[in-house]
C-alpha positions in Angstrom: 128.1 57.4 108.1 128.9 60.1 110.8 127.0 58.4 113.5 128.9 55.0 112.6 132.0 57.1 113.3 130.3 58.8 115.9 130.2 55.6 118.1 133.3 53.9 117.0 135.2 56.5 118.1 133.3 56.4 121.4 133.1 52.8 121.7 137.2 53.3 121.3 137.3 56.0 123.7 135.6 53.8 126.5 137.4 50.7 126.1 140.8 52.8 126.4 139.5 54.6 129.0 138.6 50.8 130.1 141.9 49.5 129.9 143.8 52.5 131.5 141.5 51.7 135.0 142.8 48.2 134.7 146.4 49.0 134.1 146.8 52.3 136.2 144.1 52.3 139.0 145.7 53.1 142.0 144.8 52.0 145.9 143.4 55.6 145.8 141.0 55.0 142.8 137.1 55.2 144.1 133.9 54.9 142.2 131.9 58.1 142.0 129.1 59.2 143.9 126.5 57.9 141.1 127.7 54.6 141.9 126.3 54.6 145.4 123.1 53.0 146.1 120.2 55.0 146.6 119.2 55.7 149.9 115.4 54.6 150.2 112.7 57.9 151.2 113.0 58.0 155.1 116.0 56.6 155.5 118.6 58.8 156.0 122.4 59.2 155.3 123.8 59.9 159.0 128.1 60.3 158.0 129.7 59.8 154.6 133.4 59.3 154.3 136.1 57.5 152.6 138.5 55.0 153.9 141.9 53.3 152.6 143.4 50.1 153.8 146.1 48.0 152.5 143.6 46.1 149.8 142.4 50.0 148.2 139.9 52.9 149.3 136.0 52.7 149.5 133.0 55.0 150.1 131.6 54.4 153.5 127.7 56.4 154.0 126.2 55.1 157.3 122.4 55.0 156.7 119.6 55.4 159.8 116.5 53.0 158.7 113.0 54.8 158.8 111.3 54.9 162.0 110.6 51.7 162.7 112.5 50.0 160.0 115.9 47.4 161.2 119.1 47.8 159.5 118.2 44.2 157.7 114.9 45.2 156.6 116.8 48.7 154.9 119.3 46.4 153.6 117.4 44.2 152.1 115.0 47.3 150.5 118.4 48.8 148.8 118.9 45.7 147.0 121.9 44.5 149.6 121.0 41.6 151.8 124.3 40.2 149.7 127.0 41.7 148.7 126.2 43.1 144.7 129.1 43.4 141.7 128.1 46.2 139.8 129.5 45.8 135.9 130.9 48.3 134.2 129.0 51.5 133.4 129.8 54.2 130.1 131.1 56.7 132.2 132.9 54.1 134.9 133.9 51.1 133.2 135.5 49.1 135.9 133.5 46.6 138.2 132.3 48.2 141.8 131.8 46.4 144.8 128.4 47.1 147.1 128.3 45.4 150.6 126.6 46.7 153.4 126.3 45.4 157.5 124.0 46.3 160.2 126.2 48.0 163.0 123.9 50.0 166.4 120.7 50.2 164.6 122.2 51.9 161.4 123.4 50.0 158.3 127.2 50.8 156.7 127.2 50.4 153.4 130.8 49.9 151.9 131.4 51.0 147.9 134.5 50.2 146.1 136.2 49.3 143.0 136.3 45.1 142.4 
């Protein structure tokens, strides 16, 4: 009986925790670090910053491929030859946005919420 209440109250808590990111997310509002995409062993994160437009704010990490290794190839490794919709998670329950573009021999992978 106390774990039934356990995770309706917790199932509660999320979707109103849900609901308030829907209603009240601001321009400002960016997924957190766990949502980034790992960055593959030999790869390696070269800046990491944040950026704000018009349309919201988004996690920017520029990533150098391996030696050897194109932009594409380490794109397409982390999963992000296409843009990727992540759903909802328990501790961030709004949809993220994953996209990512070869730029100089690195790859700029852009996070943000949907």
């Amino acid at each position: 009986m106390a774990v039934s209440v356990t995770l309706g109250l917790l199932s509660c808590l999320w979707v109103l925790s849900f609901l308030w990111l829907q209603v009240f997310k601001t321009e400002g509002s960016l997924p957190p670090k766990s949502r980034m995409p790992e960055v593959p062993s030999g790869a390696t994160i070269a800046d990491e910053s944040m950026e704000c437009a018009s349309g919201g704010c988004w996690r920017t990490i520029t990533v150098v491929p391996a030696a050897g290794q194109s932009p594409e190839d380490l794109a397409r490794q982390m999963g992000l030859s296409e843009g990727l919709r992540l759903p909802p998670t328990v501790f961030d329950p709004a949809t993220v946005y994953v996209g990512a573009r070869p730029e100089e021999g690195k790859l700029i992978v852009h996070v943000g919420y949907q």
